[in-house]
PDBQT receptor file of N, H, CA, C and O in Angstrom, charges set to zero:
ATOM      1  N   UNK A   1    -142.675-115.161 190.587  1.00  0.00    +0.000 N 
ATOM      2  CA  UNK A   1    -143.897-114.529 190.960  1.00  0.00    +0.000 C 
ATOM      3  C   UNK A   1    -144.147-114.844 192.421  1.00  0.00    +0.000 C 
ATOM      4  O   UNK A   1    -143.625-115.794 193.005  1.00  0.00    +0.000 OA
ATOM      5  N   UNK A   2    -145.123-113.833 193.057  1.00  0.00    +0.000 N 
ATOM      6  H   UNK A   2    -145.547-113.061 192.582  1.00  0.00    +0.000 HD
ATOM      7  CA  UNK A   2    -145.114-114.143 194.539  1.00  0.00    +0.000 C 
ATOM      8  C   UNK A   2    -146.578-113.234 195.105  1.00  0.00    +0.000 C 
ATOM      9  O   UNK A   2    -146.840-112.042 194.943  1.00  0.00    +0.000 OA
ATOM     10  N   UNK A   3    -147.345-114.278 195.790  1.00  0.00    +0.000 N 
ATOM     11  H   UNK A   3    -147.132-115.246 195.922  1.00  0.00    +0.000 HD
ATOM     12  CA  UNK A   3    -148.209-114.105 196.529  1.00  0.00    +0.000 C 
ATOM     13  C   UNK A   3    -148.280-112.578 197.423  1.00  0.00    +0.000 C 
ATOM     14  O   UNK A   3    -149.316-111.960 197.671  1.00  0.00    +0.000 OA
ATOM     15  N   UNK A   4    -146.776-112.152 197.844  1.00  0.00    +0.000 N 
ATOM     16  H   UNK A   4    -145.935-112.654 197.642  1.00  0.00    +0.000 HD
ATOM     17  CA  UNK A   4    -146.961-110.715 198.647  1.00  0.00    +0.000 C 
ATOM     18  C   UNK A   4    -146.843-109.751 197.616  1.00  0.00    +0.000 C 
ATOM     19  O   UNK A   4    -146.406-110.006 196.494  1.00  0.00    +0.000 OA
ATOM     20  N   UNK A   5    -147.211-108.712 197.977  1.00  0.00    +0.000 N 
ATOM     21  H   UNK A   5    -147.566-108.505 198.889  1.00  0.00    +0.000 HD
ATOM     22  CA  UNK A   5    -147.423-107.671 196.661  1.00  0.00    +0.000 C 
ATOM     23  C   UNK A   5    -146.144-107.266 196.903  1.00  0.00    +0.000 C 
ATOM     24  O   UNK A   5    -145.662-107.065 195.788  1.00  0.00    +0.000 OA
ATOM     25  N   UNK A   6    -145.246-107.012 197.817  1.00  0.00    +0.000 N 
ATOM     26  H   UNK A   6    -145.637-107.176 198.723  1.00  0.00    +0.000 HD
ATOM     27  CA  UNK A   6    -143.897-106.298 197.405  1.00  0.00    +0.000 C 
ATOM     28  C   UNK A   6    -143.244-106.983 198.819  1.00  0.00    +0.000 C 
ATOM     29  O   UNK A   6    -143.226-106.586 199.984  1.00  0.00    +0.000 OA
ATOM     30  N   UNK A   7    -142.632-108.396 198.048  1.00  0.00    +0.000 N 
ATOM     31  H   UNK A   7    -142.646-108.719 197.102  1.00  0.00    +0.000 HD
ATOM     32  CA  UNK A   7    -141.252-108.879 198.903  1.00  0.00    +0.000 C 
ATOM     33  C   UNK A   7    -140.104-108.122 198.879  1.00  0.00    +0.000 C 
ATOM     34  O   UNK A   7    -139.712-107.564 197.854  1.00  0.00    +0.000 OA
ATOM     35  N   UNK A   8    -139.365-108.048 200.267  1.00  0.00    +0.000 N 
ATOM     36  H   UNK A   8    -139.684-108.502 201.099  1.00  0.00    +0.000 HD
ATOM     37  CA  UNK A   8    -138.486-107.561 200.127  1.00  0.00    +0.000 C 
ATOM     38  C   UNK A   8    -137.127-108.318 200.481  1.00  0.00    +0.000 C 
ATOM     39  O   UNK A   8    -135.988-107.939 200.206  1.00  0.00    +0.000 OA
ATOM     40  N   UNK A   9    -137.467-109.341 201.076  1.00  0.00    +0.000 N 
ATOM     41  H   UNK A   9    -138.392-109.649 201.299  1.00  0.00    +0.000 HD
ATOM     42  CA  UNK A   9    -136.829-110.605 201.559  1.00  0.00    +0.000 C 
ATOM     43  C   UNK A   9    -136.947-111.768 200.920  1.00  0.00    +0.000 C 
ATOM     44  O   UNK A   9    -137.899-111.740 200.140  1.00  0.00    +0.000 OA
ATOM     45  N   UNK A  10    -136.240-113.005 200.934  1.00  0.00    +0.000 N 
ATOM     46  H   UNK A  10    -135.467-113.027 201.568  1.00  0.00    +0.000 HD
ATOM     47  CA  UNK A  10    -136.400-114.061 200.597  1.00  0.00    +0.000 C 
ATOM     48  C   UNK A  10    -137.609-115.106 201.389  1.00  0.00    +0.000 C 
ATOM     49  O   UNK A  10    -138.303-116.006 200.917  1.00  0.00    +0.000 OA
ATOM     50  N   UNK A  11    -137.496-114.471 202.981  1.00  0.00    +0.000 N 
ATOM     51  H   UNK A  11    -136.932-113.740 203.364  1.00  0.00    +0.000 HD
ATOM     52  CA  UNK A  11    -138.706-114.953 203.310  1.00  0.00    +0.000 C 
ATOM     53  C   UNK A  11    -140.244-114.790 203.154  1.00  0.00    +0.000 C 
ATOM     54  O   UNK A  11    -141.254-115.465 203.351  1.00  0.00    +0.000 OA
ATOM     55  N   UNK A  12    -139.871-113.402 202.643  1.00  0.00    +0.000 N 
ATOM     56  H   UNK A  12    -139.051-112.853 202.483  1.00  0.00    +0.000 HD
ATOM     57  CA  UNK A  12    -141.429-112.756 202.324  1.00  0.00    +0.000 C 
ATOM     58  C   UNK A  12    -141.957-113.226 200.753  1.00  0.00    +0.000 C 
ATOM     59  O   UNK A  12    -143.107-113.297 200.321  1.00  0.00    +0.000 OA
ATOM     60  N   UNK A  13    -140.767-113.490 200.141  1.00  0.00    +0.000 N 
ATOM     61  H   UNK A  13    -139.832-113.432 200.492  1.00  0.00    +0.000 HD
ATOM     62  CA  UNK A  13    -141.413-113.943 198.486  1.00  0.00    +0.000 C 
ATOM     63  C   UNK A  13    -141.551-115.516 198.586  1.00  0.00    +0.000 C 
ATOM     64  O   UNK A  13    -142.470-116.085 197.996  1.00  0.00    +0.000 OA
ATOM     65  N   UNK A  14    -140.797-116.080 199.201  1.00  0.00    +0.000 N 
ATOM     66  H   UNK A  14    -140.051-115.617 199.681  1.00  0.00    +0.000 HD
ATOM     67  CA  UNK A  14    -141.502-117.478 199.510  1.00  0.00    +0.000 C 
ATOM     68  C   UNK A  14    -142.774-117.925 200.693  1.00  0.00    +0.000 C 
ATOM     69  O   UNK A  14    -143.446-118.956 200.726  1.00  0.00    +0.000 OA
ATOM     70  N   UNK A  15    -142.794-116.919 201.468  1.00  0.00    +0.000 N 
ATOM     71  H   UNK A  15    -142.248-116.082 201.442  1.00  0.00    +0.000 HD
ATOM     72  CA  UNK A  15    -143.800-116.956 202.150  1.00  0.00    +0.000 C 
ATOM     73  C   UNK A  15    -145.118-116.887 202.130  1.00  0.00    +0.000 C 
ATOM     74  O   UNK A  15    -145.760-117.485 202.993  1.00  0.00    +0.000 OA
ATOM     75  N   UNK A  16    -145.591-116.331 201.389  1.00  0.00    +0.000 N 
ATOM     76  H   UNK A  16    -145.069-115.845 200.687  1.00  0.00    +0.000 HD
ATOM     77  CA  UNK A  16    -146.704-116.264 200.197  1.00  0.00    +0.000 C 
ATOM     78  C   UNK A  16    -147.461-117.195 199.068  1.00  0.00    +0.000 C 
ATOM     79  O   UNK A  16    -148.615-117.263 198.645  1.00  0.00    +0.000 OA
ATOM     80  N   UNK A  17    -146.114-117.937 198.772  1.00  0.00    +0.000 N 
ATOM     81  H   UNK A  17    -145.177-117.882 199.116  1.00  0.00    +0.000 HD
ATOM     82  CA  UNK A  17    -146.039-119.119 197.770  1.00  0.00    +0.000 C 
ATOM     83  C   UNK A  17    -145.995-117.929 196.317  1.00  0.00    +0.000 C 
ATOM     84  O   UNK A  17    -146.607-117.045 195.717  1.00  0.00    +0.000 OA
ATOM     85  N   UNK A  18    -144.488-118.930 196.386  1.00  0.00    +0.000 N 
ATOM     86  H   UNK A  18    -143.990-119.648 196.873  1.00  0.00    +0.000 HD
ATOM     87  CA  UNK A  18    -143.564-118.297 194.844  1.00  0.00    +0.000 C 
ATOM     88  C   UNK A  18    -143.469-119.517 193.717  1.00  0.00    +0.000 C 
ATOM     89  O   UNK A  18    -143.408-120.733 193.900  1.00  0.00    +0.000 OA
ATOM     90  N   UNK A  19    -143.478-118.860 192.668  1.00  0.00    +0.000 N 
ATOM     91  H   UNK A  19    -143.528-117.872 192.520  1.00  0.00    +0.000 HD
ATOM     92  CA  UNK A  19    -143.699-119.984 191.361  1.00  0.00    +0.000 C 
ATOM     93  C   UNK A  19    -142.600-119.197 190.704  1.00  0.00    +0.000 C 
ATOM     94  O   UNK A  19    -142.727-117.984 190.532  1.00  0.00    +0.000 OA
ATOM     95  N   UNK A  20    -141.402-119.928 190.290  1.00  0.00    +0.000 N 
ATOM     96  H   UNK A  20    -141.299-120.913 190.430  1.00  0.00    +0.000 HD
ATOM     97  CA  UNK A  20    -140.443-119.738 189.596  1.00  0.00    +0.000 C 
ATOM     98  C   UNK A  20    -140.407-119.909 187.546  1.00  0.00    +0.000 C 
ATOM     99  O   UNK A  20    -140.383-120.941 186.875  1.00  0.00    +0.000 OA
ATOM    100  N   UNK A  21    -140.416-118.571 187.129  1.00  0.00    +0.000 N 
ATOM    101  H   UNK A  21    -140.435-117.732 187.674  1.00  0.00    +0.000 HD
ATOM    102  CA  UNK A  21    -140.536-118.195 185.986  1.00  0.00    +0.000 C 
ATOM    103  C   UNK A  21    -139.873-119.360 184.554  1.00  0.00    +0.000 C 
ATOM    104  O   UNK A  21    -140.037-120.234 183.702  1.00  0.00    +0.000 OA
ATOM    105  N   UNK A  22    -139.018-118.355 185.309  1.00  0.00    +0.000 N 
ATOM    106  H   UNK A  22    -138.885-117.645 186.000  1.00  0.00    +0.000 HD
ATOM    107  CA  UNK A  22    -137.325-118.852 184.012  1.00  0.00    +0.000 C 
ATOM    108  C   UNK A  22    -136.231-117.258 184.927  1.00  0.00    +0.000 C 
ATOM    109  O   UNK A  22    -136.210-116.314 185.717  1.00  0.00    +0.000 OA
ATOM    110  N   UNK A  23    -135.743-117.853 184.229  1.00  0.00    +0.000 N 
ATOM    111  H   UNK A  23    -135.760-118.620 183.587  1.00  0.00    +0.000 HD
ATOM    112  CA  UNK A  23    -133.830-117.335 184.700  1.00  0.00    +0.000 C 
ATOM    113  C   UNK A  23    -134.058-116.324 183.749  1.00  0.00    +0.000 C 
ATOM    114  O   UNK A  23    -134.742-116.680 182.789  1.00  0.00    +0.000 OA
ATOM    115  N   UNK A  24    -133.577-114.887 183.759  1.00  0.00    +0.000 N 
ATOM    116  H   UNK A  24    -133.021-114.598 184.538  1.00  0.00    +0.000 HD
ATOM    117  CA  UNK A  24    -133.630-113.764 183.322  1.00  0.00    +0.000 C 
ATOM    118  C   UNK A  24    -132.727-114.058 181.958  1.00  0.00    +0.000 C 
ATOM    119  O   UNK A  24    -131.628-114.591 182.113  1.00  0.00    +0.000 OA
ATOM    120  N   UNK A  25    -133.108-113.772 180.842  1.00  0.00    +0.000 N 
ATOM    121  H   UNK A  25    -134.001-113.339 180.716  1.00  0.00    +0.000 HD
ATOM    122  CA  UNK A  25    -132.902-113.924 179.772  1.00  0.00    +0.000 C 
ATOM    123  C   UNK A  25    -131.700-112.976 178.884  1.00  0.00    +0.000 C 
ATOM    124  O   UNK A  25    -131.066-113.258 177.867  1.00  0.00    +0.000 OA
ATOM    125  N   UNK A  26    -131.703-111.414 179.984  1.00  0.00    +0.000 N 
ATOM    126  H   UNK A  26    -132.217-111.186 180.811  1.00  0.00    +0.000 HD
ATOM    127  CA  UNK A  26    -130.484-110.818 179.423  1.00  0.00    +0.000 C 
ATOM    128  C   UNK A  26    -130.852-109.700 180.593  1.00  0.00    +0.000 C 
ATOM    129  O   UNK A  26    -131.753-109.961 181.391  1.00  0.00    +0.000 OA
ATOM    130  N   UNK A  27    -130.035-108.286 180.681  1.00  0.00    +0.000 N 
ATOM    131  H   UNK A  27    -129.304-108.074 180.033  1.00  0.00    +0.000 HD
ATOM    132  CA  UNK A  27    -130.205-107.561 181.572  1.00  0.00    +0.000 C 
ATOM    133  C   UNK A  27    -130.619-106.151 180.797  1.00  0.00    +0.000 C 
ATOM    134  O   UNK A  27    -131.085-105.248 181.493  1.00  0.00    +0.000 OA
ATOM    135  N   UNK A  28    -130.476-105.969 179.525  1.00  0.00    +0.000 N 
ATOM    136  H   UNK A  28    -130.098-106.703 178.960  1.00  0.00    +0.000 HD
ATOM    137  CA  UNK A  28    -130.766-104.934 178.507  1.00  0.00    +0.000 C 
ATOM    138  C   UNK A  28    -132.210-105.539 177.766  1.00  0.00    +0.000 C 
ATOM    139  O   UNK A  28    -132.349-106.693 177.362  1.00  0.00    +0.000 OA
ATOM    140  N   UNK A  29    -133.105-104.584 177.711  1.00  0.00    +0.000 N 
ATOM    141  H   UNK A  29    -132.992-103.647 178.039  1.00  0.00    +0.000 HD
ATOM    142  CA  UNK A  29    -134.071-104.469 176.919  1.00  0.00    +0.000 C 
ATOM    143  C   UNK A  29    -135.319-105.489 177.555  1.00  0.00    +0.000 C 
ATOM    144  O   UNK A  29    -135.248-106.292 178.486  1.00  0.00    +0.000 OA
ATOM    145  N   UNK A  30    -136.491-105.125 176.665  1.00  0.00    +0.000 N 
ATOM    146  H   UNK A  30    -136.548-104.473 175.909  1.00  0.00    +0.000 HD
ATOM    147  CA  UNK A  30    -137.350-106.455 177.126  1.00  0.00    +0.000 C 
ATOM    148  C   UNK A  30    -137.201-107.153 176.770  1.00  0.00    +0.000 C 
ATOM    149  O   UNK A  30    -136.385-107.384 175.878  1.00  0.00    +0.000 OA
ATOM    150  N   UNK A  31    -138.120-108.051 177.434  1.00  0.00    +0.000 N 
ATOM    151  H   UNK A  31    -138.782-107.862 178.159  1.00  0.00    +0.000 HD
ATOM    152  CA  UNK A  31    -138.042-109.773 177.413  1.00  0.00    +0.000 C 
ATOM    153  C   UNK A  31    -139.780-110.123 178.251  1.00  0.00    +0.000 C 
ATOM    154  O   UNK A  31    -140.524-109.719 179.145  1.00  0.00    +0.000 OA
ATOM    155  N   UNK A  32    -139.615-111.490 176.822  1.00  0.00    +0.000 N 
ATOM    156  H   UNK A  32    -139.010-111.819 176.096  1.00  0.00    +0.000 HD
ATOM    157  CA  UNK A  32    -141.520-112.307 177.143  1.00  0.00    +0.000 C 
ATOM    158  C   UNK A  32    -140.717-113.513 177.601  1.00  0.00    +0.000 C 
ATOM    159  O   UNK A  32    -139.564-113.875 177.369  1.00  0.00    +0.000 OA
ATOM    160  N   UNK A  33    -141.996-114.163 178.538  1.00  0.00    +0.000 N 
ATOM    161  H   UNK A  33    -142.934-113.870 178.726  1.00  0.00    +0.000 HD
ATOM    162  CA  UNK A  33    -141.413-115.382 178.932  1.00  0.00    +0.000 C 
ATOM    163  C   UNK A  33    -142.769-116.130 178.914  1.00  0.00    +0.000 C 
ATOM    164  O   UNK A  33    -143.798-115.576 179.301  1.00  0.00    +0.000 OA
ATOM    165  N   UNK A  34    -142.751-117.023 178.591  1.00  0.00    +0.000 N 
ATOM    166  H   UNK A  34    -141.915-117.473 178.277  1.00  0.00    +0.000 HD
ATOM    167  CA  UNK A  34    -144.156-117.584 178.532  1.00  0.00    +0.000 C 
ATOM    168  C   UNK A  34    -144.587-118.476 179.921  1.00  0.00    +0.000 C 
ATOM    169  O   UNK A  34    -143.804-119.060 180.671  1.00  0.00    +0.000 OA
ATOM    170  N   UNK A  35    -145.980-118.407 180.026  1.00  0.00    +0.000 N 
ATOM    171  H   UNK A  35    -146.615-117.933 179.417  1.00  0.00    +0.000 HD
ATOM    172  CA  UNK A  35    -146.210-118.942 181.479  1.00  0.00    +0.000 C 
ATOM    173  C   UNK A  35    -147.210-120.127 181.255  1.00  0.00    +0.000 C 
ATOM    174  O   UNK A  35    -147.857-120.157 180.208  1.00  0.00    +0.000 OA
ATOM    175  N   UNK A  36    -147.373-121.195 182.291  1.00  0.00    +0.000 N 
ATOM    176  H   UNK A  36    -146.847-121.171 183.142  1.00  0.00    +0.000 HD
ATOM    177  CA  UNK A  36    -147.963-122.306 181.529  1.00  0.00    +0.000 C 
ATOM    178  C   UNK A  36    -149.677-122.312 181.792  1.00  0.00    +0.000 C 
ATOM    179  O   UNK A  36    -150.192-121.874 182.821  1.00  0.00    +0.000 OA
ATOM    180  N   UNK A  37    -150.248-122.756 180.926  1.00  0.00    +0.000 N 
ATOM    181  H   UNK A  37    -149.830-123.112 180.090  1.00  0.00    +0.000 HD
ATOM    182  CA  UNK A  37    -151.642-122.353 180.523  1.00  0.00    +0.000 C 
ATOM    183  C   UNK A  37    -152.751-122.745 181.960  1.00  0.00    +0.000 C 
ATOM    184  O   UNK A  37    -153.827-122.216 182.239  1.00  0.00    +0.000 OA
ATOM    185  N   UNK A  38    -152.145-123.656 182.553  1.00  0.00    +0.000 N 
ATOM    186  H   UNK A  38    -151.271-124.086 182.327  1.00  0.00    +0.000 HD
ATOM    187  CA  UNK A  38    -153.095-123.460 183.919  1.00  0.00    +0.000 C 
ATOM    188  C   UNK A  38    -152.655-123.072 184.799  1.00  0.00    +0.000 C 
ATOM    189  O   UNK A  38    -153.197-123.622 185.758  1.00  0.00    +0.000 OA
ATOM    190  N   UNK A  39    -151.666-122.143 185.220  1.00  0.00    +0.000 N 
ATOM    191  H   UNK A  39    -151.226-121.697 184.441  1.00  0.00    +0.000 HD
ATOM    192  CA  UNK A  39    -150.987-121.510 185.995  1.00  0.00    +0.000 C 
ATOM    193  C   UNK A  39    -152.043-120.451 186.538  1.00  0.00    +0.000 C 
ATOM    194  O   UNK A  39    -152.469-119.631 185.724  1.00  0.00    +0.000 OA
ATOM    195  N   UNK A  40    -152.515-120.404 187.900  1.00  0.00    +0.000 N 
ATOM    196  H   UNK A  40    -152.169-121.070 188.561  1.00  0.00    +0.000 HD
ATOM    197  CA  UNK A  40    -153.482-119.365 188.749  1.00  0.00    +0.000 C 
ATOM    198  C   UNK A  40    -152.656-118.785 188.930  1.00  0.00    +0.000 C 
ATOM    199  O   UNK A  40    -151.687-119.198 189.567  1.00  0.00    +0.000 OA
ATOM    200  N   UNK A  41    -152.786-117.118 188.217  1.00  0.00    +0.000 N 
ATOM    201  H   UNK A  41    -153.573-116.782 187.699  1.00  0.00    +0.000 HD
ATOM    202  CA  UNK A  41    -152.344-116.068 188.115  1.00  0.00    +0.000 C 
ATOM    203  C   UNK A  41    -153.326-115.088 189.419  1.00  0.00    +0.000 C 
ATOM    204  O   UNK A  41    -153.010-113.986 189.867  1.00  0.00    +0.000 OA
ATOM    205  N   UNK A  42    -154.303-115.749 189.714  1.00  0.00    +0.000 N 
ATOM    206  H   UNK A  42    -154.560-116.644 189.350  1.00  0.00    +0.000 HD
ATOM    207  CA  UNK A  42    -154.455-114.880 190.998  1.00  0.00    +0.000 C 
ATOM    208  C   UNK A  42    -154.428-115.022 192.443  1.00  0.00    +0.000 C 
ATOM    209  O   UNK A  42    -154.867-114.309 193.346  1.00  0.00    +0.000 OA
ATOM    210  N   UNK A  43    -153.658-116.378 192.431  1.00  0.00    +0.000 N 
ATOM    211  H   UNK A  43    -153.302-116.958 191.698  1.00  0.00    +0.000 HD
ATOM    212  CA  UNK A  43    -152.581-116.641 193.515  1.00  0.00    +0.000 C 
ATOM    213  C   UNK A  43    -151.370-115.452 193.769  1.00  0.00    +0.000 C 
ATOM    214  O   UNK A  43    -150.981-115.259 194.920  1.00  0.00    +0.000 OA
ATOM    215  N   UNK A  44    -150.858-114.748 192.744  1.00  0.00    +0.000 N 
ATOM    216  H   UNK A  44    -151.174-114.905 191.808  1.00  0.00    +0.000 HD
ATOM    217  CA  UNK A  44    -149.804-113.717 192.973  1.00  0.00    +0.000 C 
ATOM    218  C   UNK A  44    -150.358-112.283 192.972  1.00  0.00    +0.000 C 
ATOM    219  O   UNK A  44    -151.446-111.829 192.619  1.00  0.00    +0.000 OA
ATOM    220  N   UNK A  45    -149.629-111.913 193.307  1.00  0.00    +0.000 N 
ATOM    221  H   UNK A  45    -148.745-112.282 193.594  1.00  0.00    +0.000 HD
ATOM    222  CA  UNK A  45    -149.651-110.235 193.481  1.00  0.00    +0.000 C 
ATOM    223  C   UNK A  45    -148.341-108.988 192.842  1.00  0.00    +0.000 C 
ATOM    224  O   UNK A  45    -148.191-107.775 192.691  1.00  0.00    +0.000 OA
ATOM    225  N   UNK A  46    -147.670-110.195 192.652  1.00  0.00    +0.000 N 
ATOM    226  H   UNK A  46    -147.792-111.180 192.775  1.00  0.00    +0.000 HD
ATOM    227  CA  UNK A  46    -146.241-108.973 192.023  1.00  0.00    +0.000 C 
ATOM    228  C   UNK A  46    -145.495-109.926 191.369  1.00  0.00    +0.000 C 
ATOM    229  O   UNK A  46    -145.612-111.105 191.704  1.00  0.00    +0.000 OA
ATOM    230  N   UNK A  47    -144.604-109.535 190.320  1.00  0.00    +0.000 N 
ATOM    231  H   UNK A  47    -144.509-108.577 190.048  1.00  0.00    +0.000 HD
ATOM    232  CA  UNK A  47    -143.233-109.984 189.563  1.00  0.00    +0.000 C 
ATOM    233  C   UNK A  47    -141.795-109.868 189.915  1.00  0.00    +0.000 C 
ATOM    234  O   UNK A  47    -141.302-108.797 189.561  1.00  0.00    +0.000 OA
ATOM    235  N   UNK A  48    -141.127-110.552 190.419  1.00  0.00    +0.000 N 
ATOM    236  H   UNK A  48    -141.527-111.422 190.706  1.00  0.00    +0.000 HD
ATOM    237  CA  UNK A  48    -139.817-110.282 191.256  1.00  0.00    +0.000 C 
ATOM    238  C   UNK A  48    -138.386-110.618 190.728  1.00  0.00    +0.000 C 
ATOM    239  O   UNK A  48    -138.375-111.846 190.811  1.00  0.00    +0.000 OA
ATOM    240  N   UNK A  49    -137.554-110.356 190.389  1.00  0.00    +0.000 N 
ATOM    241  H   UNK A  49    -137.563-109.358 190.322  1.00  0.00    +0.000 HD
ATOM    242  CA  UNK A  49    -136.754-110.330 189.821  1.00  0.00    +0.000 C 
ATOM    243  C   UNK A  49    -135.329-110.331 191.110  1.00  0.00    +0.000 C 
ATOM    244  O   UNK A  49    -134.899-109.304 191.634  1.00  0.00    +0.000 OA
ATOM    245  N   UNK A  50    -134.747-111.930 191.427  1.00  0.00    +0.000 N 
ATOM    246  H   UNK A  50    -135.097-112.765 191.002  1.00  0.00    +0.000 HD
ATOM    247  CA  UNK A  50    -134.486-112.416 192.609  1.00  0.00    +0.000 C 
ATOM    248  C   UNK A  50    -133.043-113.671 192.191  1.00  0.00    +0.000 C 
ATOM    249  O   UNK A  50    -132.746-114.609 191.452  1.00  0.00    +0.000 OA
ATOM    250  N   UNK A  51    -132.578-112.869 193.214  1.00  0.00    +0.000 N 
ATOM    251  H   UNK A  51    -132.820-112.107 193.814  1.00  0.00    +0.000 HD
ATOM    252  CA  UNK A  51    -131.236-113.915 192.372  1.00  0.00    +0.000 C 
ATOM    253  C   UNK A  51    -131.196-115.283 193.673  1.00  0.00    +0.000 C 
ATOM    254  O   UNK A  51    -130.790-114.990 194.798  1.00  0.00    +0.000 OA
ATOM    255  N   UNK A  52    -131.647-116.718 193.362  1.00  0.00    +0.000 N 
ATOM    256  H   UNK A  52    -131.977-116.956 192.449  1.00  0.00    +0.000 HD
ATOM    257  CA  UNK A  52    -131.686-117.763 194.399  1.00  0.00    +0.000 C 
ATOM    258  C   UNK A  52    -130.044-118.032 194.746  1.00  0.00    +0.000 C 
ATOM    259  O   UNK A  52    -129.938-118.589 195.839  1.00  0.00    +0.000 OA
ATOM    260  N   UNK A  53    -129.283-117.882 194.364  1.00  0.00    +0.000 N 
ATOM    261  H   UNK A  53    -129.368-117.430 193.476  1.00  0.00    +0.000 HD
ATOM    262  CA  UNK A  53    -127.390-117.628 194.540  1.00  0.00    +0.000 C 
ATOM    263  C   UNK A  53    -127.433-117.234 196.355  1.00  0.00    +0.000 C 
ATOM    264  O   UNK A  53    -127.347-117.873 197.404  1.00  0.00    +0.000 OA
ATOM    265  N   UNK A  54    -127.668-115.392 195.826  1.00  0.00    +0.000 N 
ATOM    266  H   UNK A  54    -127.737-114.873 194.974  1.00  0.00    +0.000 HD
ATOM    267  CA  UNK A  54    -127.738-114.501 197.250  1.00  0.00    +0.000 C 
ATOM    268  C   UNK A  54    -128.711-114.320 197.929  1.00  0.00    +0.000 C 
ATOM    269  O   UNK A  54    -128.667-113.302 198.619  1.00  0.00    +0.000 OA
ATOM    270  N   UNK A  55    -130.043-115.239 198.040  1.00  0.00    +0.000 N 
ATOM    271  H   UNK A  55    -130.079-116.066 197.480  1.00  0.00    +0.000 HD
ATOM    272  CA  UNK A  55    -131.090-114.915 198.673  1.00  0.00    +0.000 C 
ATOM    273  C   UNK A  55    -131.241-113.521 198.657  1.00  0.00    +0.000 C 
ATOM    274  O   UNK A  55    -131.229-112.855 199.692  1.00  0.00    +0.000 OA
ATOM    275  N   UNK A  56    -131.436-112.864 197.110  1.00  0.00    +0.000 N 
ATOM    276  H   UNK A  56    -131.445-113.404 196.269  1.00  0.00    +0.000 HD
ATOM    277  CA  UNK A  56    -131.676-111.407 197.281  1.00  0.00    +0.000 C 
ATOM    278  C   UNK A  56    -132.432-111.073 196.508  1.00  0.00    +0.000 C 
ATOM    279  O   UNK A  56    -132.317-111.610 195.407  1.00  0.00    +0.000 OA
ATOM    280  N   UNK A  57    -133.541-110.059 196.686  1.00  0.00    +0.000 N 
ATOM    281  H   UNK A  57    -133.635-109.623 197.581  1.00  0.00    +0.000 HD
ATOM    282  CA  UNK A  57    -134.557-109.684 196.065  1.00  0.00    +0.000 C 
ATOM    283  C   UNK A  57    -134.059-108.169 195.225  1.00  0.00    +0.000 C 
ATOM    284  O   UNK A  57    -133.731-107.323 196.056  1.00  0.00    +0.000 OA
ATOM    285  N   UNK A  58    -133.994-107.896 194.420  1.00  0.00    +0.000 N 
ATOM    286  H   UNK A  58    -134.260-108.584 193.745  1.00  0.00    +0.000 HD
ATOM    287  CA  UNK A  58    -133.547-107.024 193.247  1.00  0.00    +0.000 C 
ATOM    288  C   UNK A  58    -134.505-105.797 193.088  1.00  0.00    +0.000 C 
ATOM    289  O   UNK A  58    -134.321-104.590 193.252  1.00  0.00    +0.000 OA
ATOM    290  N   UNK A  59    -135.696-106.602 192.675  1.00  0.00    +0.000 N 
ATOM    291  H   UNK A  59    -135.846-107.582 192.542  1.00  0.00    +0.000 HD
ATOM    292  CA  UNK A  59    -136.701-105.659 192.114  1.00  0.00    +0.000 C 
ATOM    293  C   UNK A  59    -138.265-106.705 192.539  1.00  0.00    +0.000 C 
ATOM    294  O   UNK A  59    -138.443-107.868 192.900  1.00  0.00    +0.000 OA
ATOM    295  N   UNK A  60    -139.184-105.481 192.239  1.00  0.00    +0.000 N 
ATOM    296  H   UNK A  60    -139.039-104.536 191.946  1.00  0.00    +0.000 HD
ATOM    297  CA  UNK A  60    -140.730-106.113 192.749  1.00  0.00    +0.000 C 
ATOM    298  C   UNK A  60    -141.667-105.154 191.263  1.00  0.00    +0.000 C 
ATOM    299  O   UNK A  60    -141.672-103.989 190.867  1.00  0.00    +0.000 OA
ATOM    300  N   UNK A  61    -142.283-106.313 190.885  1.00  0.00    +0.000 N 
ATOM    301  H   UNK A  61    -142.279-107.260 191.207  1.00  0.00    +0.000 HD
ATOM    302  CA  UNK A  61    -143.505-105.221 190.244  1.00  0.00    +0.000 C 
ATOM    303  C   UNK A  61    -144.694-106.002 190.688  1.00  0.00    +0.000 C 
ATOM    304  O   UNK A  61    -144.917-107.184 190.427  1.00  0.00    +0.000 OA
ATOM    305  N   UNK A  62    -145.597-105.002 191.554  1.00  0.00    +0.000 N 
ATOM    306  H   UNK A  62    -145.415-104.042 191.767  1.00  0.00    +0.000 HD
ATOM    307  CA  UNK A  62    -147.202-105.111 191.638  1.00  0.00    +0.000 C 
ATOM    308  C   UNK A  62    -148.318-105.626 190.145  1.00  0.00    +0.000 C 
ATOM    309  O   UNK A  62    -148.484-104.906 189.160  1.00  0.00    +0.000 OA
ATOM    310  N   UNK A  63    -148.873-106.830 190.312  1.00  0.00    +0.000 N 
ATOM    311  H   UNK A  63    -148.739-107.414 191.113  1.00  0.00    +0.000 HD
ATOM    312  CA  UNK A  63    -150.068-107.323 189.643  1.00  0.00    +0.000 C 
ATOM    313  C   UNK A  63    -150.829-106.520 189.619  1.00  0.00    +0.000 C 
ATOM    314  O   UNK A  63    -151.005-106.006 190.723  1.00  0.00    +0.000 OA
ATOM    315  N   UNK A  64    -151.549-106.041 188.654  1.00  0.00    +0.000 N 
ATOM    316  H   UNK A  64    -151.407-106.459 187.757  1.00  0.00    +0.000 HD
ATOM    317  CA  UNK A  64    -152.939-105.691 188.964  1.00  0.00    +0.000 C 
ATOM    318  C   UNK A  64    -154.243-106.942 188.815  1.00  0.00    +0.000 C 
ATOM    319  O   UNK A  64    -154.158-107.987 188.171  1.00  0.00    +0.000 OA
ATOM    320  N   UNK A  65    -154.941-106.653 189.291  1.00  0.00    +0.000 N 
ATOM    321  H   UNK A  65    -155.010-105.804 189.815  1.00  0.00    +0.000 HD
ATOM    322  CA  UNK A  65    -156.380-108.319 189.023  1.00  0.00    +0.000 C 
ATOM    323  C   UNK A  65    -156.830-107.407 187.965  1.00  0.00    +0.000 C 
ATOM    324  O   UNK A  65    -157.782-107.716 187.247  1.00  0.00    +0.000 OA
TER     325      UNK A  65
């Protein structure tokens, strides 16, 4: 998760202040991941899907408040 509404860089999703989920669980179908109960969810702005390997940003989805 990440503070800018749509990183497109590694500097822009840590730049913001990023809170690391869990590791993508499969690449077919959905998937829940649970988040921990005092976690400020309106510190972020989008969901990012980011491989830390290639410093590469994949995909972005926008929060709504």
């Amino acid at each position: 998760m990440s503070g800018s509404a749509a990183p497109r860089t590694s500097a822009e999703l840590h730049g913001t202040g990023a809170f690391e989920v869990a590791q993508l669980k499969g690449n077919v179908g959905g998937q829940n991941y649970a988040l921990p109960i005092d976690l400020d969810l309106s510190k972020f702005r989008s969901v990012v899907i980011y491989c830390r390997r290639f410093t590469t940003v994949f995909s972005t989805a926008q929060l709504d408040s």
